[in-house]
Structures are given as C-alpha cells and as structure tokens.
N, C-alpha and C positions, 0 to 999 in steps of 0.2 A: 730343749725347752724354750718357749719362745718369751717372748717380753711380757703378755696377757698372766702364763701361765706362769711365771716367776715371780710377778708382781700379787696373784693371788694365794701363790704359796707362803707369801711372805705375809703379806694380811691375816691369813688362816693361822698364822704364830702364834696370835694374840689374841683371843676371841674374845676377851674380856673389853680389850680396846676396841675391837668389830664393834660390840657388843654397841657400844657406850656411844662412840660415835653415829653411828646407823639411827640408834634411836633419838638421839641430839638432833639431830640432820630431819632427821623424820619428822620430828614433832615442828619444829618450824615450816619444814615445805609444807604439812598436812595442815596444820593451821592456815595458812596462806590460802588451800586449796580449799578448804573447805569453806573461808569467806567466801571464795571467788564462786564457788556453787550456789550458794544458798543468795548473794547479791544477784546473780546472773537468769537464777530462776526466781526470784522474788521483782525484779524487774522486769522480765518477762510475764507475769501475771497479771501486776497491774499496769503494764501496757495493753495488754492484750482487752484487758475489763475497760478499758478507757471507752471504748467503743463508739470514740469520736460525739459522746457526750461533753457537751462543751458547759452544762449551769446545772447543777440539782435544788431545787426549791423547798426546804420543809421549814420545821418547826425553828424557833430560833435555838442553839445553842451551841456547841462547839460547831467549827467548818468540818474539822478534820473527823470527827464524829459521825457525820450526817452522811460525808462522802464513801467513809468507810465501813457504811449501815448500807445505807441505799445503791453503792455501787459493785463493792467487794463482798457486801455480805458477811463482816467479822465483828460487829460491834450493834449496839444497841441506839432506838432510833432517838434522835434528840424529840421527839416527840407527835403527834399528828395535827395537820392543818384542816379547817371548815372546806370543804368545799367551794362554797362561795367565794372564798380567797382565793383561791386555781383558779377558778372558772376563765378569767381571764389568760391566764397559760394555755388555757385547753381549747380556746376557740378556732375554730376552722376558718381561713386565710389570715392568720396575723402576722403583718406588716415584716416580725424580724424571726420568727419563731420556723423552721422549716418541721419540726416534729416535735412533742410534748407528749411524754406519754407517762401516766400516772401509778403510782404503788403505794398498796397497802401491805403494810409487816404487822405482827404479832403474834402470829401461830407458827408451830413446827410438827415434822412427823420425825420421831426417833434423829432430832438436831439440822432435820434438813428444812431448812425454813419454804415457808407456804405463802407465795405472795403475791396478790390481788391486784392484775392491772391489764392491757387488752393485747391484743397482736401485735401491735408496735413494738413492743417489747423485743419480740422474737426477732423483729429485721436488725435492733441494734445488735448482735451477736450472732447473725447471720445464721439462725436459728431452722433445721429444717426437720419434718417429721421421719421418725424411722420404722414407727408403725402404729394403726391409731388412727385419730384426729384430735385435732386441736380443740382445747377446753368449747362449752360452747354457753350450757345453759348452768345453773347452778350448782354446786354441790361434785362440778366434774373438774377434772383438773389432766393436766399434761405432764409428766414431768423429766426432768431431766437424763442423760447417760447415766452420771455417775448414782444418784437417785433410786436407778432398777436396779443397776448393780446391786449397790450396795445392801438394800432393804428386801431385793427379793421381790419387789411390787412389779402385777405383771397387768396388762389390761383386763378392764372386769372386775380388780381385785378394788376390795374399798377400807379405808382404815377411816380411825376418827383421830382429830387435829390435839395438839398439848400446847395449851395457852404459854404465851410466851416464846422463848428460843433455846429453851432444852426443854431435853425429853423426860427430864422430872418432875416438867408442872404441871397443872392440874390437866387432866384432858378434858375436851367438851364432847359431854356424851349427849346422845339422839339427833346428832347432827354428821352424817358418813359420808366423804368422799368417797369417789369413783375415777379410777383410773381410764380413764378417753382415751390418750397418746402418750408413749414416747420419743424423744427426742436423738437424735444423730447427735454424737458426741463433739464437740468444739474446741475441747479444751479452755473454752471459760468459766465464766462464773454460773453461765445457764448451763453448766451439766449438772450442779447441784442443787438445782433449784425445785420448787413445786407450783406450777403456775394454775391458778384458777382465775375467774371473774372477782371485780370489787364486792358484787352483791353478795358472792360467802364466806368472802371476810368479815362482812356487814352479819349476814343472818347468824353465822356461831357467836359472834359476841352479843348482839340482841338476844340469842336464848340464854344469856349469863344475865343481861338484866333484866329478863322475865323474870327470873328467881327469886330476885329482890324487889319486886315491883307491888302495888297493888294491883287489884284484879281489872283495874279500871285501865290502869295502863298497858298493862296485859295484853287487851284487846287491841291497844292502838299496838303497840308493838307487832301484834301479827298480823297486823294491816298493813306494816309497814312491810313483813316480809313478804304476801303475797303480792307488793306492788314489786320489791324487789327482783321478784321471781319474772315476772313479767317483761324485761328487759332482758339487752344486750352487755353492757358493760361500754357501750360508746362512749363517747365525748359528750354526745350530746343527750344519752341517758345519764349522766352523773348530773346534769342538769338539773334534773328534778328530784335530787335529792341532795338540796343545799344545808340542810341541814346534818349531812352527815361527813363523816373525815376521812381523807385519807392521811398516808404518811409521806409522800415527796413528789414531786413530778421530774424527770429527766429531759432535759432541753435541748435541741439542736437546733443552730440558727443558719437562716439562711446564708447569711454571709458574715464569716468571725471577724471579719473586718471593720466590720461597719459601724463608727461612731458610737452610735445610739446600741447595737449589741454590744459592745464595749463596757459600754456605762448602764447597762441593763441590770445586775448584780448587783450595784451598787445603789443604784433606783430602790430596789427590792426592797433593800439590807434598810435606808434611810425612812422608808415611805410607807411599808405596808406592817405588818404584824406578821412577816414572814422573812424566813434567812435563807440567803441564796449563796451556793460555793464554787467556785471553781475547779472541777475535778483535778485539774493541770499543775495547779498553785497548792492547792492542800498534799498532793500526792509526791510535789518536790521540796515539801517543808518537810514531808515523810522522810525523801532520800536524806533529808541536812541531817534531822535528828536520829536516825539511822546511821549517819554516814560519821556520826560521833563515834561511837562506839564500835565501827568496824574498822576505823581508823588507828584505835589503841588498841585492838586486836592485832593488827598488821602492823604496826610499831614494834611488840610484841615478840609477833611472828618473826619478825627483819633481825629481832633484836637474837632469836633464840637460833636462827640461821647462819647469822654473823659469830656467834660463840663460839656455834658447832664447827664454823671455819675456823677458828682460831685452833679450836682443837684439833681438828684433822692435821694443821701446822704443826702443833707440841708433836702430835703423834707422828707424825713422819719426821722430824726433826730428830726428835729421839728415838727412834726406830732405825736411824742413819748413822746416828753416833755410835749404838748397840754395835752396827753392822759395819762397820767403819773396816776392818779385819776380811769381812768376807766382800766386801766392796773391793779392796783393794787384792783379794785373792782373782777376783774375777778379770780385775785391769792383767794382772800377769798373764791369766788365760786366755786374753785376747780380748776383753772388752774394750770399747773406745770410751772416751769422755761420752759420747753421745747417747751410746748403750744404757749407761748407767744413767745420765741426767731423765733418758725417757723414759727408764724403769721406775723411778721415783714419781714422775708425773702421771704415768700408768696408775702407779697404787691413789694417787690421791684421786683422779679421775675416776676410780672404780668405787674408793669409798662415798663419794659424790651420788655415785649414780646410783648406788645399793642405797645410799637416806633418801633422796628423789623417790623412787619406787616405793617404798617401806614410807614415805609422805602422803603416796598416792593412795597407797593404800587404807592408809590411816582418814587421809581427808575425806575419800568418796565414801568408805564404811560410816564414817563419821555421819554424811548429809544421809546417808541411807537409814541409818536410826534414830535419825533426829528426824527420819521426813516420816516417819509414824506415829511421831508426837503432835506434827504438824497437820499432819491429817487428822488426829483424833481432835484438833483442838479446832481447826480454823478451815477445813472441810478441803483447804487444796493439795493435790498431789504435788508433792519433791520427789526428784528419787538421788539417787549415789550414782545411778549409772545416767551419767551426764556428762559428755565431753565437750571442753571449753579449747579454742585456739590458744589462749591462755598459758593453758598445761605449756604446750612447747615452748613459750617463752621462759618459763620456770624453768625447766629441763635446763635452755639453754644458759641459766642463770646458775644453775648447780652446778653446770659443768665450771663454767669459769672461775665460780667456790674454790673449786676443788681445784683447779689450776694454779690459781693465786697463792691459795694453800700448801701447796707443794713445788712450789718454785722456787724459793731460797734453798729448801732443803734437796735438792736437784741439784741446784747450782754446787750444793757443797758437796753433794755424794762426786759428781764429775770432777771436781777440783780435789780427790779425797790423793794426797802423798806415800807413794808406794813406799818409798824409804822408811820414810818419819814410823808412816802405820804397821808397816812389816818388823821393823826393829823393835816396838815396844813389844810386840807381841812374844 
C-alpha cells in the first residue's frame, strides 16, 4: 500500500472529522471564490459599457445616478434636459467634442428599456446588424441579442411600450412598435437594449398628454406629431424642436487631454442648468464603495480558512497521538522517519485539497444562483461557469494550509520512540 493510499485509509477513520474539516475548508476557499467571480465579472461589465465615453450630460442630480441610468442601464434617470440646453453638445464641428450622441429613457417592453437616440449610438458598442435594418422612421425600432432572446420578438412583430422601467406600468395603448432589426450579440449593454428614434419617445408621451389636454391643445399636439413624423432623428432635426426633452447626451472628445476637455464638466456642472459626470470617476467611487464590503467578506473568508487550518493541525495532531502505537509498529516494519513524516503531510495535503474542491464547488454554484437573480434584477448575464487564473493561486495557497498544518504533527509522528511507545502498550 503506498503513502496516497494509507494516508486515505487513515482519513476515511474519521468521517465525522472529514466531515467537519472539508466543510470549514470549503466555506472559506468558496467564499473567497465566489467574491473573486462576481468582482471579476462585474468589472468586466462595466469596463466593457465604458465604451470610451468620456462625459454624460443630463439633469442635475446624483453623478453616480445619471452614469448608472444612461450608461449601464440599472438605475433611474435623474431627470430630462430642454433641448435647447444640448443643442450646443450636439453641434456638428465642435472645437473638443469628437461625438455627442443624445438619449431619451422612460419607456420599457416586459423590463427591457426602450431608448431614443440615432446611429451613433450603435458605433459606441461596436454595434452591427444581424438581420433587418436599422430603426429608421417612427414607431420602428431595432433591438438588441439578448432583447429576441429573451421576449421572443422576431421582425415584423410589434408590441406596445409600459411607461416607465418595469413591466408593471401603465402601457401606452394606440401607439405599436415594429420590430425593423436585430442586433449581433456584444456582450454589452446594447444587447438588452430597444433602440428607436427620439420622435417616438416624444409621440407616446404626447398621446398621454392628449388625454389630459383641452381640445384646443389636442390639435397643437398632433401638429407636433405630424411634424415629428416628418423627420430623421439627426442632430440637426432635434433642432427644431427646442422645445422638447431629452434625457442625456454621451460625449467623446477629441482629445482627453486637452485642457479645456479637462475642465469641460466642470464648465457644465458651474454654468449651465445641467450635470455632467465622468464615467471613469463615478464608476471607481463604485469600485471604493463596493470594495467596502467585499473586503469584510474576504477578512471573513481569510478568517474562516485560517480556523479551518488550525483544525486540520488539532486533527492530525490528534489523529498522531491516537496512532502513536501503530506509527511505531510500522518503524519496526521497516518504515523510516521519512515514511512516516510524508505520510502525515499526505493526509494534511489531501484534506487541503478535498476543502479546495468542495470551495470550488460551493463558490461557482454559488455565482450560478446568484447570477439569476442578477439577471432577473439588473438585466446582465453572470454565470458560475467562470474560470479565473486566480483559482490556481488559491489551490496553490490550500496546499500550503495544509502543509503548514501538518508539519509539526509530521515532525512528531517521525520522532515517534519505539521503546517508550512499544512498552506502554
């Protein structure tokens, strides 16, 4: 029988102690693992939605609000801006501006939000069609990978909009989207998206203030949507209608470097009636206060890993003294000090390596049931089945556990006195 299998035969004594330890062991490496999934993929997300947006311009109120409305898609908008306020954002050759491109929020279909802004859009996420065409005239929309998926929406097919951002609120009837295009999957935020023109974002909510209007305003109102209808969604068709709102515009400048883009945001923030955010800066105040609370997690973790070694010590420690008897029956048999110090090390290495796995399992099941909550809530894919370079460094930190762990009681099994222990017995 070789050192593997004698060290397993002797573990298997105990199953109570297997028991106890594995699951100790386990729960620390699997918490461990399960931050490192869910940090790993949640920063991969919002890196990826960065999409080299360097300033979002809306209403004034939270930064972190506004950025994680208009960019990410998970929060609600701080508000909508006049046109006429943009209009300088949106002008073609401006000085620091290399793209500007505008969005209106406040409709959803069954939680996938519906939002009004032109083809620019689609370059920031490298956006390309997969069957279809691109939204064009009103009332028509494009939308996203995960969007068909999920809803079943095929071209041709038309639904009507639920005011707001869930699919509880009110819907606006006599006004039907038409599915134009779907989209090639990205993996960002534009696969859950519903892209139309600003004008019918503008015409559903116009026909809600029909309803409360007099009859006199009535008329202008559907003056306004036949003028609406008549247009593209350009830059320079928002023009002519100053009087109406959107919710942000998205900014890339020609050169991030440059003085005056530098101090553009802050120009904003001081000067006009509008709040400008820096994607960059709101999204690593995110990591700080994020990084609160996964840090006492992994304190936690470290704390309930270190225990589990301590135990795996008691348990081979005492498991040696037990065996003190049959240690010393084995030196007579021809074991060396070496035999037995490696057999001891064996078993703590092996209980190491059974809570590692029994961690791993724990952790990735873990991100796997937590990422359908995550999906139900916040519209982005996690999964469980995620592997991080990470893991190996963990591995190789369990082994050492368990090494550590079973080194005194090694040392004493090899030093165990065949005299002293044969006599008492």
């Amino acid at each position: 029988m070789n050192t593997v299998q004698l060290a397993l035969k002797n573990i298997l004594k105990n199953p109570l102690n297997l028991l106890m330890s594995t699951i100790l062991f386990g729960l620390g490496v699997g918490l461990i693992t399960f931050l490192l999934l869910l940090n790993d993929q949640l920063k991969d997300k919002f890196d990826k939605n960065l999409a080299g947006i360097d300033l979002v311009v809306g209403a004034k109120g939270s930064p972190l609000q506004m950025i994680l409305c208009n960019m990410y898609h998970i929060d609600n908008p701080t508000g909508n801006i006049p046109i006429q306020y943009a209009l300088p954002l949106l002008r073609e050759g401006h000085p620091l501006i290399k793209m500007a491109v505008p969005l209106s929020l406040g409709d959803n279909y069954k939680s996938y939000r519906i939002v009004g802004t032109n083809h620019d859009f689609l370059g920031l996420y490298q956006g390309q069609i997969r069957s279809g065409k691109l939204w064009k005239n009103d009332l028509e929309v494009t939308i996203g990978n995960a969007v068909a998926e999920e809803t079943g929406l095929k071209l041709g097919d038309t639904f009507e909009s639920a005011h707001g951002l869930s699919m509880d609120d009110h819907v606006h009837e006599g006004h039907a989207f038409v599915v134009t295009g779907i989209l090639e999957g990205t993996g960002s935020v534009l696969d859950q998206l519903i892209l139309t023109n600003t004008a019918s974002i503008w015409k559903v909510h116009d026909h809600e203030d029909e309803e409360h209007e007099h009859d006199e305003d009535e008329h202008h109102e559907h003056h306004d949507h036949d003028d609406a209808h008549q247009h593209d969604n350009s830059k320079a068709d928002l023009a002519h209608h100053p009087e109406n709102e959107i919710t942000s515009v998205l900014i890339q400048f020609k050169n991030k470097t440059n003085f005056q883009a530098l101090n553009f945001g802050r120009n904003i923030n001081e000067n006009t009636e509008m709040q400008a955010a820096s994607p960059a800066i709101e999204i690593n105040r995110l990591y700080n206060m994020i990084g609160i609370g996964t840090d006492v997690l992994k304190g936690l973790a470290i704390l309930i890993a270190t225990v589990s070694g301590l135990f795996i010590f008691i348990l081979l420690l005492k498991s040696m003294r037990e065996r003190r008897y049959e240690l010393a029956i084995m030196r007579v048999l021809g074991a060396g000090r070496m035999k037995l110090f490696t057999l001891i090390i064996t078993e703590g290495m092996i209980l190491a390596l059974l809570g590692y796995l029994t961690g791993m399992i724990l952790g990735h099941a873990g991100m796997e049931l937590v990422s359908k909550f995550l999906k139900d809530d916040f519209r982005y894919v996690f999964t469980g089945l995620h592997w991080m370079t990470e893991e190996v460094f963990i591995l190789i930190i369990a082994v050492v556990l368990g090494l550590i762990a079973a080194f005194i009681p090694a040392i004493q099994a090899a030093k165990t006195d065949l005299n002293t222990t044969l006599s008492k017995k």
